[in-house]
N, C-alpha and C positions, 0 to 999 in steps of 0.2 A: 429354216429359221435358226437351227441350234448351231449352223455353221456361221453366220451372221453374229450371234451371241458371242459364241467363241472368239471369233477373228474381235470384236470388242474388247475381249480382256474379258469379259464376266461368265460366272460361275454358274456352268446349266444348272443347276440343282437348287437354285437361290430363285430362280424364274418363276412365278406362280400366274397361274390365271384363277380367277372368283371361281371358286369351289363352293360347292354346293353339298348341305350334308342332309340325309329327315332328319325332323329333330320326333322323337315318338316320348310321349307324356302317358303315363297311366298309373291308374288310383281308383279307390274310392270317390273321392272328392274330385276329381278331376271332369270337365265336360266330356263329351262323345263327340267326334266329329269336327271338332274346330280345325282351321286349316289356315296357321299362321301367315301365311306367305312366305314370301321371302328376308329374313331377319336384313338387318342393315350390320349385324358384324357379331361374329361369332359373341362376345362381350354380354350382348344378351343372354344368351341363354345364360350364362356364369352368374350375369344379375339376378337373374332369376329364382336362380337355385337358391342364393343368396338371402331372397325376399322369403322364397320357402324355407327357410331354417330359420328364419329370423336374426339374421346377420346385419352387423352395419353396412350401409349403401357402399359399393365398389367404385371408384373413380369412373368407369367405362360402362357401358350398356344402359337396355332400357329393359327391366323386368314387364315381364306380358302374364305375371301371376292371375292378376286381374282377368285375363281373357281365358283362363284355361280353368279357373278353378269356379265350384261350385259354392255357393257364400248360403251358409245354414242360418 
């Protein structure tokens, strides 16, 4: 395949296939166990983080705060 890519003109290094990463969450307030699936773009999680500081909403992602945290 990367001799195919090459003879193209294009940049092995630039070629990505969906990467897959854990995402691991832990706290106090945090649930036990939950098991997001598979996010639809890394974006989320960034949102996320975001929802947890209490930041203004980021163009991209979908915060999953709601699904992870404990609500007192």
């Amino acid at each position: 395949m990367l001799d195919k890519v090459k003879k193209a003109g294009m940049d092995v290094y630039t070629i990505h296939s969906r990467e897959y990463v854990p995402v691991l969450v832990a706290g106090e307030r945090i649930k036990k166990g939950i098991n997001l699936g598979i996010l639809s773009t890394y974006a989320d999680i960034g949102q996320t983080v975001a929802d947890l500081l209490g930041c203004e909403r980021l163009p991209n992602g979908v915060s999953f705060k709601d699904e992870i945290m404990i609500l007192r």
